[in-house]
PDB file with one MODEL, atoms N, CA, C and O in Angstrom:
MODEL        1
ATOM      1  N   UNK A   1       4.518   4.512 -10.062  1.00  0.00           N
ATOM      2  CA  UNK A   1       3.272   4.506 -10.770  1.00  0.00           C
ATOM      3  C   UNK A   1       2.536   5.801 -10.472  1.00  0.00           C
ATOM      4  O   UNK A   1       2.210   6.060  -9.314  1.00  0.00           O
ATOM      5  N   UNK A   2       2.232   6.715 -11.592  1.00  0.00           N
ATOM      6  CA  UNK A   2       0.829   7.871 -11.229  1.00  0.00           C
ATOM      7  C   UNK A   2      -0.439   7.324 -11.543  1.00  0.00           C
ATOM      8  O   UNK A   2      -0.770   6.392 -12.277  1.00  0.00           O
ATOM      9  N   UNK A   3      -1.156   8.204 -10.736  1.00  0.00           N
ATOM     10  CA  UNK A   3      -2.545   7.342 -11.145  1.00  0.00           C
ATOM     11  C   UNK A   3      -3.078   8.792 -11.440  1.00  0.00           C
ATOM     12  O   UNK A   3      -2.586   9.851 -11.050  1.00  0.00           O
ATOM     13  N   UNK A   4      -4.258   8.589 -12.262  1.00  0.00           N
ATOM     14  CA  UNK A   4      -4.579  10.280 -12.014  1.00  0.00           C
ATOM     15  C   UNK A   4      -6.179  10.040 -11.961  1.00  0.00           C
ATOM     16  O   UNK A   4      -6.713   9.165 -12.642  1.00  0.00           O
ATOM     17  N   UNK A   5      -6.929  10.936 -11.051  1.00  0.00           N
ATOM     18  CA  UNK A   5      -8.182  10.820 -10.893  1.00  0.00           C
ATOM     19  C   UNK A   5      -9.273  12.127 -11.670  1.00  0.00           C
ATOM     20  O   UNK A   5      -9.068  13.337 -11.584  1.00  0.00           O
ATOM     21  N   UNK A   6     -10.065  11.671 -12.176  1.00  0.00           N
ATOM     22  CA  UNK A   6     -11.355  12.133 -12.334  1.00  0.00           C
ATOM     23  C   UNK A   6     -12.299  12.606 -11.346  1.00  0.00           C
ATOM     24  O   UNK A   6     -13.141  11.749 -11.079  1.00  0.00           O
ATOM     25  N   UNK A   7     -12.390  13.362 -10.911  1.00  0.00           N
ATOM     26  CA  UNK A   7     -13.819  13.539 -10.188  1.00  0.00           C
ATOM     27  C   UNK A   7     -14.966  14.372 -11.210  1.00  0.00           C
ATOM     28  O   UNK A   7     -14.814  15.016 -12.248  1.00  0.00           O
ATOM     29  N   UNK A   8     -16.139  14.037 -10.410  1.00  0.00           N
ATOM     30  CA  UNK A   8     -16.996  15.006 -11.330  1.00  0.00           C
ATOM     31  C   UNK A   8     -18.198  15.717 -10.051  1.00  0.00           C
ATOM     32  O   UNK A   8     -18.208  15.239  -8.916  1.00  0.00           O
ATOM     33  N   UNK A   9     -19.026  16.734 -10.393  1.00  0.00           N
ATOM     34  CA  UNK A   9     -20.030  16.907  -9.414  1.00  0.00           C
ATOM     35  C   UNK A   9     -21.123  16.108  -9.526  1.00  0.00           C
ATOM     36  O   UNK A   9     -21.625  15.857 -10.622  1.00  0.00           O
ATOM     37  N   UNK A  10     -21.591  15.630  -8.364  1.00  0.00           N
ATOM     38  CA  UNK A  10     -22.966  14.766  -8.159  1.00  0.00           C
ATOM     39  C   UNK A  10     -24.353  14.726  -8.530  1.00  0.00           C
ATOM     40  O   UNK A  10     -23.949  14.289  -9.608  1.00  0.00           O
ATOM     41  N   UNK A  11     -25.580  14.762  -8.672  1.00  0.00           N
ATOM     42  CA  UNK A  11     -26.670  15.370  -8.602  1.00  0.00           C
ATOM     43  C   UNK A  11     -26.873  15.830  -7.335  1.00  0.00           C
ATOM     44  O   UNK A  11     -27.706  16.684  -7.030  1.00  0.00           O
ATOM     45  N   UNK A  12     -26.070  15.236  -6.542  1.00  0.00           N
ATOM     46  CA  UNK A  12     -26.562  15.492  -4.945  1.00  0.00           C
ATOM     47  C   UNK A  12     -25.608  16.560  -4.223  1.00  0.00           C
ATOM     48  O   UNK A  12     -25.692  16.918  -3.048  1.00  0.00           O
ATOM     49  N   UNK A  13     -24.697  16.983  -5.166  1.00  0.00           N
ATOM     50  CA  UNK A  13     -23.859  17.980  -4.750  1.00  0.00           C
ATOM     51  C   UNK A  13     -22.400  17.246  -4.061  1.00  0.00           C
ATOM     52  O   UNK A  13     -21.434  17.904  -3.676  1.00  0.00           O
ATOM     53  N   UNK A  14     -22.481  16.063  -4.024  1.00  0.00           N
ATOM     54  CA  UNK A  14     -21.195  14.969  -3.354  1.00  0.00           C
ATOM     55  C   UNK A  14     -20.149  15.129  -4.641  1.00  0.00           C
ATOM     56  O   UNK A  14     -20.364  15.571  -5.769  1.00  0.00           O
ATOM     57  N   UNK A  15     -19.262  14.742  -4.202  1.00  0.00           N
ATOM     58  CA  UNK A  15     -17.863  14.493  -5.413  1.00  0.00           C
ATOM     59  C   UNK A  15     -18.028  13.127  -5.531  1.00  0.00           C
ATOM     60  O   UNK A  15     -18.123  12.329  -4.599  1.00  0.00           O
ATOM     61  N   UNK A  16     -18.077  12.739  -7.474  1.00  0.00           N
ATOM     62  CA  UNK A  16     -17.917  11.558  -7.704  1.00  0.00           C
ATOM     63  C   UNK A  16     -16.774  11.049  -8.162  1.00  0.00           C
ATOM     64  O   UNK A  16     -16.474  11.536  -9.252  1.00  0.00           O
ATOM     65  N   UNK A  17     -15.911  10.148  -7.699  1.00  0.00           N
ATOM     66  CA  UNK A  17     -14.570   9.931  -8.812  1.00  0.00           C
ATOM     67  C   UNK A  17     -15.275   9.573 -10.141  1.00  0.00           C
ATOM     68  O   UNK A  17     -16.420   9.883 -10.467  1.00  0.00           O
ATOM     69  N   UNK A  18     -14.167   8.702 -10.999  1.00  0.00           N
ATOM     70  CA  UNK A  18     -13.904   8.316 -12.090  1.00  0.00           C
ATOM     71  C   UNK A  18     -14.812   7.300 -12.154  1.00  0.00           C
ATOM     72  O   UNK A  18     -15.758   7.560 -12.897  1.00  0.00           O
ATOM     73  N   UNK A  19     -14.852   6.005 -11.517  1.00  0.00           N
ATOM     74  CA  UNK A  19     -15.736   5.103 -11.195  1.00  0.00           C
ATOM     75  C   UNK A  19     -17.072   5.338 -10.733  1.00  0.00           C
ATOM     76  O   UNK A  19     -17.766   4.340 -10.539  1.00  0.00           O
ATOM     77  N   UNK A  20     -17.566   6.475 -10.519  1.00  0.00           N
ATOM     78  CA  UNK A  20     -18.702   6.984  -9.699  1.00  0.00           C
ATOM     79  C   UNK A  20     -19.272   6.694  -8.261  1.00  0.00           C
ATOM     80  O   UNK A  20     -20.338   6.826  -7.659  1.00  0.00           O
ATOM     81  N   UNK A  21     -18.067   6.255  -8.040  1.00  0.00           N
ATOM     82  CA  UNK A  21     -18.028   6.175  -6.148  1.00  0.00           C
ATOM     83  C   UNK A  21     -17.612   7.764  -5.441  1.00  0.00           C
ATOM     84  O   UNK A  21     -16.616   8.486  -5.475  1.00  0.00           O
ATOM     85  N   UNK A  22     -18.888   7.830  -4.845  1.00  0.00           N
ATOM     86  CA  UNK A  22     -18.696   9.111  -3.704  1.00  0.00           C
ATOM     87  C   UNK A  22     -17.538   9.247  -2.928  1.00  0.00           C
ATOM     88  O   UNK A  22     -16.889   8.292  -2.502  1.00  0.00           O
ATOM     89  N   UNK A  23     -17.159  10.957  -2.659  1.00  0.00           N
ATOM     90  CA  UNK A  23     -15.778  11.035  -2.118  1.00  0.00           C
ATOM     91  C   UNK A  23     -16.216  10.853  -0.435  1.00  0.00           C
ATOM     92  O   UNK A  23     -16.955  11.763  -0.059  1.00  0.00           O
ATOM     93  N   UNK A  24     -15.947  10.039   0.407  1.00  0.00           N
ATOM     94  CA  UNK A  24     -16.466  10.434   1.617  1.00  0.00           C
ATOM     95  C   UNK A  24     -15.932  11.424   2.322  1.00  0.00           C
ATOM     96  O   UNK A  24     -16.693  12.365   2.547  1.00  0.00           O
ATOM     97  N   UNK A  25     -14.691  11.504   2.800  1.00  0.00           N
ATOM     98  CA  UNK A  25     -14.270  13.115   3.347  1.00  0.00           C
ATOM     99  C   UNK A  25     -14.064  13.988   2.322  1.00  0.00           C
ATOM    100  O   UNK A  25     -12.976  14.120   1.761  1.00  0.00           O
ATOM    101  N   UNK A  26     -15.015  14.568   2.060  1.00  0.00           N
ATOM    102  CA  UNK A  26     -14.342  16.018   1.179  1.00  0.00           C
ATOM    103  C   UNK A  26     -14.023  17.154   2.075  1.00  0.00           C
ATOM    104  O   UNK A  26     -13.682  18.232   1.587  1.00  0.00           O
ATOM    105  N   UNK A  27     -14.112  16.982   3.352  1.00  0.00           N
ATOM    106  CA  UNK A  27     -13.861  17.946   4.205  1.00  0.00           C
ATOM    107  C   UNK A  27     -11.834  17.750   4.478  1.00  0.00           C
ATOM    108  O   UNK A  27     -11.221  18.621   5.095  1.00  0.00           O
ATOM    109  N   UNK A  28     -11.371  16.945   4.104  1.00  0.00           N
ATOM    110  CA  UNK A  28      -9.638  16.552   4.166  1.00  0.00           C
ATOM    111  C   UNK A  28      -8.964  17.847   3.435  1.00  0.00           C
ATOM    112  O   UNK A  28      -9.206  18.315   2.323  1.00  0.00           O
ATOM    113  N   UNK A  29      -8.096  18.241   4.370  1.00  0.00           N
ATOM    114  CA  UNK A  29      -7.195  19.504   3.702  1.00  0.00           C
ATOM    115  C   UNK A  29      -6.021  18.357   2.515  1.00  0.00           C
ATOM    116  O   UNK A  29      -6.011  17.130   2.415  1.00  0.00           O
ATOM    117  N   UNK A  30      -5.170  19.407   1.797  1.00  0.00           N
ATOM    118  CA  UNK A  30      -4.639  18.741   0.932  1.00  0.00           C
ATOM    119  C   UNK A  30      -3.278  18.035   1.995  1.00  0.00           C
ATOM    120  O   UNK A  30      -2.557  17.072   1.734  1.00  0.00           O
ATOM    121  N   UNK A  31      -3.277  18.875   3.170  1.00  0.00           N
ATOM    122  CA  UNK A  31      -2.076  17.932   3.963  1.00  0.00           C
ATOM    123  C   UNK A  31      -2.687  16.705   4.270  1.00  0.00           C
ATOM    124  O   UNK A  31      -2.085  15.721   3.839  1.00  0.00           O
ATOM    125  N   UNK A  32      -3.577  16.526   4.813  1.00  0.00           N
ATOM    126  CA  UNK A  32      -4.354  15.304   5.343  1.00  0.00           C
ATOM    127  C   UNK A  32      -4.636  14.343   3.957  1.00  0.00           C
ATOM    128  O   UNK A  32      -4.670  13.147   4.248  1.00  0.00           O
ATOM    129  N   UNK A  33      -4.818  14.598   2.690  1.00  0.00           N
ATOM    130  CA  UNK A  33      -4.505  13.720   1.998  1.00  0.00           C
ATOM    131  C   UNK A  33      -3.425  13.379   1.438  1.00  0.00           C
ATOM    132  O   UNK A  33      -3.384  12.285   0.874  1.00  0.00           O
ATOM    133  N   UNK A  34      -2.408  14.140   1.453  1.00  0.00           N
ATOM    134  CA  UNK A  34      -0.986  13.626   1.180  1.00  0.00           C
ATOM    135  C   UNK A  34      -0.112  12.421   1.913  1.00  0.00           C
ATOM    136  O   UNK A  34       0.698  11.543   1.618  1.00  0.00           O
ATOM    137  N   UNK A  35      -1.053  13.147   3.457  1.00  0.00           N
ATOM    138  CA  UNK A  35      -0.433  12.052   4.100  1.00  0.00           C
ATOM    139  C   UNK A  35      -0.741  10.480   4.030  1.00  0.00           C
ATOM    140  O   UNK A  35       0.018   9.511   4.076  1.00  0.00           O
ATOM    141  N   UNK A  36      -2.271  10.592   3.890  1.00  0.00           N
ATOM    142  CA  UNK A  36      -2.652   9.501   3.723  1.00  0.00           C
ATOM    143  C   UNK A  36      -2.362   8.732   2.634  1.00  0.00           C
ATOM    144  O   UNK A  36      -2.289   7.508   2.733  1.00  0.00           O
ATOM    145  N   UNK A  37      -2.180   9.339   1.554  1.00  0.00           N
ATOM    146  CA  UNK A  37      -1.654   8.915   0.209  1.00  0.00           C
ATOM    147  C   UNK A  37       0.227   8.343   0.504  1.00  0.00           C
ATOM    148  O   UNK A  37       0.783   7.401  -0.061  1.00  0.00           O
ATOM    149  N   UNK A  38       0.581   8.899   1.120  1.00  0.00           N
ATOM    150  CA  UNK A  38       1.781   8.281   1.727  1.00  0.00           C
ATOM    151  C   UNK A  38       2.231   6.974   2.715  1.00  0.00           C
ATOM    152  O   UNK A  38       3.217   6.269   2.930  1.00  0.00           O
ATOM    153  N   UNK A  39       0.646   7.161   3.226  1.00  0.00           N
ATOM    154  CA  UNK A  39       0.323   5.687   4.575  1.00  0.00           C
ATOM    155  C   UNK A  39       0.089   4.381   3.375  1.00  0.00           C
ATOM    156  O   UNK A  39       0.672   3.299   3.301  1.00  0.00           O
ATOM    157  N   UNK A  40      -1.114   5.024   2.408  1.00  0.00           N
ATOM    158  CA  UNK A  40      -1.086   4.118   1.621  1.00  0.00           C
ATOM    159  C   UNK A  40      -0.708   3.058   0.590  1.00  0.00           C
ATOM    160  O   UNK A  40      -1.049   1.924   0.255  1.00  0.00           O
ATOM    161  N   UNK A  41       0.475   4.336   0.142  1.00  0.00           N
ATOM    162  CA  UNK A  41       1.646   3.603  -0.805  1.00  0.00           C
ATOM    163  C   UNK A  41       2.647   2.880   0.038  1.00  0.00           C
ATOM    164  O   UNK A  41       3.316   2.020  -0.534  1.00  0.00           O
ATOM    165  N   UNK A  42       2.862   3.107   1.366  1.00  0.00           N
ATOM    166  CA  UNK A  42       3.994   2.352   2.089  1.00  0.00           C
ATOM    167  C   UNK A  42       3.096   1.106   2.454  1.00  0.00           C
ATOM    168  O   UNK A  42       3.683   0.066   2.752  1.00  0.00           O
ATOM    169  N   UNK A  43       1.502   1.139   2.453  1.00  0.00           N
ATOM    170  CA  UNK A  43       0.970   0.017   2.973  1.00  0.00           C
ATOM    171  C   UNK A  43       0.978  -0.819   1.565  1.00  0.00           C
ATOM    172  O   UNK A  43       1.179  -2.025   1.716  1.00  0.00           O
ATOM    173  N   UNK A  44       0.839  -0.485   0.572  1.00  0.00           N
ATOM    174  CA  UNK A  44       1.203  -1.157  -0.917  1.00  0.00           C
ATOM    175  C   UNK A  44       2.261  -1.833  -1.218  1.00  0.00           C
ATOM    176  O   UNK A  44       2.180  -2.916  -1.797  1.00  0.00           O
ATOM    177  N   UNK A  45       3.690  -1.145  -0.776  1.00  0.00           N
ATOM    178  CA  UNK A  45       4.687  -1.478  -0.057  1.00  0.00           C
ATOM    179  C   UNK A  45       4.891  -2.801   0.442  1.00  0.00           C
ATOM    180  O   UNK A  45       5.480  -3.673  -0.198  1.00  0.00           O
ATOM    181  N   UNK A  46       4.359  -2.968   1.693  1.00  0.00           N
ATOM    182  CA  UNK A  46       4.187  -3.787   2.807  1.00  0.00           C
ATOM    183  C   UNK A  46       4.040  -4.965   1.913  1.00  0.00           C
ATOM    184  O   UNK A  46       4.844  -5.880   1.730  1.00  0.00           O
ATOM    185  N   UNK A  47       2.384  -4.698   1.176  1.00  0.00           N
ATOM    186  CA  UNK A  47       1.768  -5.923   0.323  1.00  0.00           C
ATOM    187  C   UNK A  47       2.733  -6.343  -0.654  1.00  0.00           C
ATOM    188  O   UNK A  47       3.093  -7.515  -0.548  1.00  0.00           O
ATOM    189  N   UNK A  48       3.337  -5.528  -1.764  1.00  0.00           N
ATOM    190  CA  UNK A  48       3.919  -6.088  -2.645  1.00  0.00           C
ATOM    191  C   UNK A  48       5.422  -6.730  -2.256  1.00  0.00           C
ATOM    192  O   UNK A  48       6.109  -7.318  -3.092  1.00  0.00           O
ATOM    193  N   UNK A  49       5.806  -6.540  -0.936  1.00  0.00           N
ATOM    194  CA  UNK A  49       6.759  -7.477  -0.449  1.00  0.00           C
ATOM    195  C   UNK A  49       6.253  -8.855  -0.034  1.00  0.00           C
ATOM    196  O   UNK A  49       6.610  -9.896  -0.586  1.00  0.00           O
ATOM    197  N   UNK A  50       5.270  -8.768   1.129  1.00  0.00           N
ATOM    198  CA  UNK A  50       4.683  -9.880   1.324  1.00  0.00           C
ATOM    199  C   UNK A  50       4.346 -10.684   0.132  1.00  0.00           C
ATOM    200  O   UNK A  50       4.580 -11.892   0.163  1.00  0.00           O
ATOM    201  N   UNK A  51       3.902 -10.225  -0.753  1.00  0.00           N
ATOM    202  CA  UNK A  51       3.461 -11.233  -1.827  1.00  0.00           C
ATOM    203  C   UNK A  51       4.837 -12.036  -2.241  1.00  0.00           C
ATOM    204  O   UNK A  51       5.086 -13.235  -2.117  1.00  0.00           O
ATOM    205  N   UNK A  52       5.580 -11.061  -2.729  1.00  0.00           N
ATOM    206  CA  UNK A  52       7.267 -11.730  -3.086  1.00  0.00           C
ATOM    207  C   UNK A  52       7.478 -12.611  -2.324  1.00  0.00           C
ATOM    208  O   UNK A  52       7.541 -13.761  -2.760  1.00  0.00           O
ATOM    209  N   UNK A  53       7.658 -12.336  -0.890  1.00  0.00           N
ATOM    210  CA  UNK A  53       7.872 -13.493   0.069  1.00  0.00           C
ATOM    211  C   UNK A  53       7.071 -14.672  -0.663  1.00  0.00           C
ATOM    212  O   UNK A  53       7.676 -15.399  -1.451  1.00  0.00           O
ATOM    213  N   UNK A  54       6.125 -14.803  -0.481  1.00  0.00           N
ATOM    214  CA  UNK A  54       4.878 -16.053  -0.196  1.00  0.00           C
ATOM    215  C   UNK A  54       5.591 -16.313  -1.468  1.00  0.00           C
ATOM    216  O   UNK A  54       6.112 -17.427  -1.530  1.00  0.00           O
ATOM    217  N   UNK A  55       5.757 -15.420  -2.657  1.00  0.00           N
ATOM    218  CA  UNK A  55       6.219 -16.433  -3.906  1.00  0.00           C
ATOM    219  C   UNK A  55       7.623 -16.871  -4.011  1.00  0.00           C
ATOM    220  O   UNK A  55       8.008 -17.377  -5.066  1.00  0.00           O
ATOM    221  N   UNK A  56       8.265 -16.750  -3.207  1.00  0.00           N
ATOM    222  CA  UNK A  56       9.663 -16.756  -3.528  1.00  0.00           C
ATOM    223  C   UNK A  56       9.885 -18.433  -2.104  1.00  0.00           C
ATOM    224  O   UNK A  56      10.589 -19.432  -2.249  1.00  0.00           O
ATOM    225  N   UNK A  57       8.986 -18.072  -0.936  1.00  0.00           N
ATOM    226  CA  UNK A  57       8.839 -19.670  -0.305  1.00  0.00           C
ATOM    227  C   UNK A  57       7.616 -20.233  -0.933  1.00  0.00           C
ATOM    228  O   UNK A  57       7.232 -21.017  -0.066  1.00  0.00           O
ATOM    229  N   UNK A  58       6.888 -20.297  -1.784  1.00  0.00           N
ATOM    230  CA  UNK A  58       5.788 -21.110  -2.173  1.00  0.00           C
ATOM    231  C   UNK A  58       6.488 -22.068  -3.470  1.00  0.00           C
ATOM    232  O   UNK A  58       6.491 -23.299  -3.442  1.00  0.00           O
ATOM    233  N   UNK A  59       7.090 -21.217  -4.630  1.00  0.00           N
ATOM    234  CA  UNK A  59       7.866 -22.346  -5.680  1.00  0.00           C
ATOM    235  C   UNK A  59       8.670 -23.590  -5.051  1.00  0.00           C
ATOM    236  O   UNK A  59       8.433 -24.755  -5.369  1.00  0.00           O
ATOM    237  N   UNK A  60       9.931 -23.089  -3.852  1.00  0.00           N
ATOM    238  CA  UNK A  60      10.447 -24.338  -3.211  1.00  0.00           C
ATOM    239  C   UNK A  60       9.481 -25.432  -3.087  1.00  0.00           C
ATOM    240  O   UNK A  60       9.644 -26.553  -3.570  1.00  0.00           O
ATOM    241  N   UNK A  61       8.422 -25.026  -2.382  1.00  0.00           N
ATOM    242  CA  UNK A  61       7.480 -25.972  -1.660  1.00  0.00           C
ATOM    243  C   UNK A  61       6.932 -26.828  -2.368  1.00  0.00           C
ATOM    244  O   UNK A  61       6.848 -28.036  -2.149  1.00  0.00           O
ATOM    245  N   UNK A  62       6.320 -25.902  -3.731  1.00  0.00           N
ATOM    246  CA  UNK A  62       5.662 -27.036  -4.649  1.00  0.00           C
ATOM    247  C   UNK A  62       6.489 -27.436  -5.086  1.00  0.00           C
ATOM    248  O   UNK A  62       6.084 -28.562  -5.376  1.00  0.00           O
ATOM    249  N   UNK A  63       7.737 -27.364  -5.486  1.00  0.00           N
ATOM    250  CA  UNK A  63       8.426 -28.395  -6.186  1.00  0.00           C
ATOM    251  C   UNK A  63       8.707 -29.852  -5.149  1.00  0.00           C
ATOM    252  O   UNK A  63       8.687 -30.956  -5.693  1.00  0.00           O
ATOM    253  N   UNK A  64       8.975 -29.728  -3.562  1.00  0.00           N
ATOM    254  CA  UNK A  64       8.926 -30.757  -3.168  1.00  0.00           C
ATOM    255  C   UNK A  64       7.959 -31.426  -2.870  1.00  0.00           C
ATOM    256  O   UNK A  64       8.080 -32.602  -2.528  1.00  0.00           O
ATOM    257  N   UNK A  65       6.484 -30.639  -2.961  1.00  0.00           N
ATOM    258  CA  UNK A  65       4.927 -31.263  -2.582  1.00  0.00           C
ATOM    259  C   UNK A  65       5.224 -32.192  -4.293  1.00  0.00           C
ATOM    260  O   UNK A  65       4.857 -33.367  -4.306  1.00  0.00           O
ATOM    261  N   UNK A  66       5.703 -31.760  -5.279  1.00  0.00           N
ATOM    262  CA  UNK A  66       5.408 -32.450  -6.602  1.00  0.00           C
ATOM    263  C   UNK A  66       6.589 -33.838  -6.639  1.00  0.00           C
ATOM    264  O   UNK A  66       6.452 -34.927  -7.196  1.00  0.00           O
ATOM    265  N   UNK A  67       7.843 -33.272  -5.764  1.00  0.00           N
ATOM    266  CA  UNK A  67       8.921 -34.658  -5.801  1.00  0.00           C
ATOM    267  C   UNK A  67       7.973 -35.763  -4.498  1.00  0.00           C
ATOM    268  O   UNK A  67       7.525 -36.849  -4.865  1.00  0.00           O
ATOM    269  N   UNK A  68       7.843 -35.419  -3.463  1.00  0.00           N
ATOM    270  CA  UNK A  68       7.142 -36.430  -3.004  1.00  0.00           C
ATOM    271  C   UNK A  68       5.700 -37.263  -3.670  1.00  0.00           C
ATOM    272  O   UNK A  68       5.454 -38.469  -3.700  1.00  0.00           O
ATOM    273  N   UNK A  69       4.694 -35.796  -4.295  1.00  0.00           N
ATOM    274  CA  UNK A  69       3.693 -36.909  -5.027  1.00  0.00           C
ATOM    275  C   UNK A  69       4.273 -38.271  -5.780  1.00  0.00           C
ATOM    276  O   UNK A  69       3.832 -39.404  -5.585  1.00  0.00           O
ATOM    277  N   UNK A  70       5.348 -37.922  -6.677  1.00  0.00           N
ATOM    278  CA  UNK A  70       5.591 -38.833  -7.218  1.00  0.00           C
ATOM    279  C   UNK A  70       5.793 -39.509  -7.040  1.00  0.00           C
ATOM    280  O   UNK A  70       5.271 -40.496  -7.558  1.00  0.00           O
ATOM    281  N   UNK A  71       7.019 -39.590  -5.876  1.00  0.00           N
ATOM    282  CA  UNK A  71       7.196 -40.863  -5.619  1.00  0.00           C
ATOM    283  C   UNK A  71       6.177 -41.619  -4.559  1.00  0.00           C
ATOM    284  O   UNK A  71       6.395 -42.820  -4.401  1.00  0.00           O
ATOM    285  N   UNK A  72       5.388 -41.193  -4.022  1.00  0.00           N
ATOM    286  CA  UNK A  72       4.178 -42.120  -3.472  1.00  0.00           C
ATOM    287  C   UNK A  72       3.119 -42.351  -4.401  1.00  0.00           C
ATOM    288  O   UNK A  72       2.020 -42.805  -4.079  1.00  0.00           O
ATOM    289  N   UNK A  73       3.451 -42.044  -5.524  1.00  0.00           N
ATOM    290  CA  UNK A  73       2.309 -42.530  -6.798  1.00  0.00           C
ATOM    291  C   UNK A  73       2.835 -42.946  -7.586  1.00  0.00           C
ATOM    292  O   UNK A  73       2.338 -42.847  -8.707  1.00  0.00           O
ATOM    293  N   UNK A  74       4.032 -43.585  -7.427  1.00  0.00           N
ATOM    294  CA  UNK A  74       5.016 -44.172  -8.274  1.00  0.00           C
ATOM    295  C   UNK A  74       4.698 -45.554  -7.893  1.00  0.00           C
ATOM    296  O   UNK A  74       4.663 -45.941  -6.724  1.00  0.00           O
ATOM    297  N   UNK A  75       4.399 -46.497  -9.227  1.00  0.00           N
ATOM    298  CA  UNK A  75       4.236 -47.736  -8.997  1.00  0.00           C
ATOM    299  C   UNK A  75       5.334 -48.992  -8.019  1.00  0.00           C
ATOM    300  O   UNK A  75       5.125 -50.023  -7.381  1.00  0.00           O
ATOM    301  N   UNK A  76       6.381 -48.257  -8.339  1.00  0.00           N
ATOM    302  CA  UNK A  76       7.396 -49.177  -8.059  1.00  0.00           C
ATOM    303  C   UNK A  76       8.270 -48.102  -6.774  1.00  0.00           C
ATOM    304  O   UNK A  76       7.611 -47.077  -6.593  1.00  0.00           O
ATOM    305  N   UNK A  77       9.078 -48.132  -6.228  1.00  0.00           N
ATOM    306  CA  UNK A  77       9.582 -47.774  -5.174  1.00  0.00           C
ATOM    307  C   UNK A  77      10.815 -48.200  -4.794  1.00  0.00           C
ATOM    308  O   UNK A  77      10.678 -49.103  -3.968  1.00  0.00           O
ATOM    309  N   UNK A  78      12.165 -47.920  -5.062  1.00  0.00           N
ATOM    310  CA  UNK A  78      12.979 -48.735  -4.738  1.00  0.00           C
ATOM    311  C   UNK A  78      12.659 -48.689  -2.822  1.00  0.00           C
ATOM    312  O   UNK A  78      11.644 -48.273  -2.263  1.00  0.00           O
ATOM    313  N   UNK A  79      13.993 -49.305  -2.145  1.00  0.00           N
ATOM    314  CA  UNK A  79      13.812 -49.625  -0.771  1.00  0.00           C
ATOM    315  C   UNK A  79      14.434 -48.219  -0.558  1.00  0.00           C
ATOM    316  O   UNK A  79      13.847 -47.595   0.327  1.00  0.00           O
ATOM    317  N   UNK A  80      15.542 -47.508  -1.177  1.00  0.00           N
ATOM    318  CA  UNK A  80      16.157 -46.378  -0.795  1.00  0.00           C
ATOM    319  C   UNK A  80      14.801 -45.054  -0.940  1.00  0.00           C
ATOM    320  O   UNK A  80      14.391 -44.329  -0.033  1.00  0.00           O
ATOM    321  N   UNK A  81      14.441 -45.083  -2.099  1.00  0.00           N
ATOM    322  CA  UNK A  81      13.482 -44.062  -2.086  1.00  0.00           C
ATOM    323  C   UNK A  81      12.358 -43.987  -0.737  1.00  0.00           C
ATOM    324  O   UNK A  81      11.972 -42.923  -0.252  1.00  0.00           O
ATOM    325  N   UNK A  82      11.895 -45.490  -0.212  1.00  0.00           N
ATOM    326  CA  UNK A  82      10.313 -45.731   0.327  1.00  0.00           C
ATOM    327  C   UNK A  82      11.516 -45.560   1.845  1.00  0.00           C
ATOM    328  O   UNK A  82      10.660 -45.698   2.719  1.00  0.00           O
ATOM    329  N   UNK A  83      12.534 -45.410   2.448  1.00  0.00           N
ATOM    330  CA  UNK A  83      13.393 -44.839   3.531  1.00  0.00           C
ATOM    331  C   UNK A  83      13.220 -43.098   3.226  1.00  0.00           C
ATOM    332  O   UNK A  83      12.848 -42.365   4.142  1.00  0.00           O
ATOM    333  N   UNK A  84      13.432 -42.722   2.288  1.00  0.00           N
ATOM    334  CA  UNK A  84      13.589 -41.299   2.185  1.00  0.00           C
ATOM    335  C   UNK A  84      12.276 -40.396   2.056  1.00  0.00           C
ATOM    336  O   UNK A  84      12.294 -39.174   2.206  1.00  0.00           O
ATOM    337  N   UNK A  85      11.332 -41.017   1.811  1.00  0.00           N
ATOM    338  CA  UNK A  85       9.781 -40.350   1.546  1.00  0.00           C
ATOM    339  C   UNK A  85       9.596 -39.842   3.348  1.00  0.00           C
ATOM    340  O   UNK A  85       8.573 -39.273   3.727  1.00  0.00           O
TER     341      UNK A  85
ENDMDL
END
């Protein structure tokens, strides 16, 4: 993904992005933001795995949170099912 930014000058002389949120370090050389731009995408990284995880064990789960609702909200019950709940 590129993203590409806008800045503009301030009334106050600050850098505004695109959104008009102030740049807070404008004092960062372009190494010091590369790097960080690199911390950040691997921390994006991090997140968009974790999320996979949580979704990839969360479907199992609800499907058995939804096989047990049923059958404890199931009127009738054989004796094998009300052993296996």
């Amino acid at each position: 993904m590129i993203a590409y930014f806008c800045f503009s000058q301030h009334r106050h002389g600050d850098l505004v992005n695109g959104k008009g949120h102030r740049m807070k370090d404008q004092a960062k050389t372009k190494q010091e933001l590369l790097e960080e731009n690199a911390f950040l995408k691997q921390k994006n990284k991090e997140l968009e795995q974790s999320e996979s995880e949580r979704k990839r064990v969360g479907e199992p789960l609800r499907e058995s949170e939804e096989k047990y609702r049923y059958k404890l909200h199931s009127p009738v019950l054989s004796d094998i099912d009300a052993i296996n709940i």
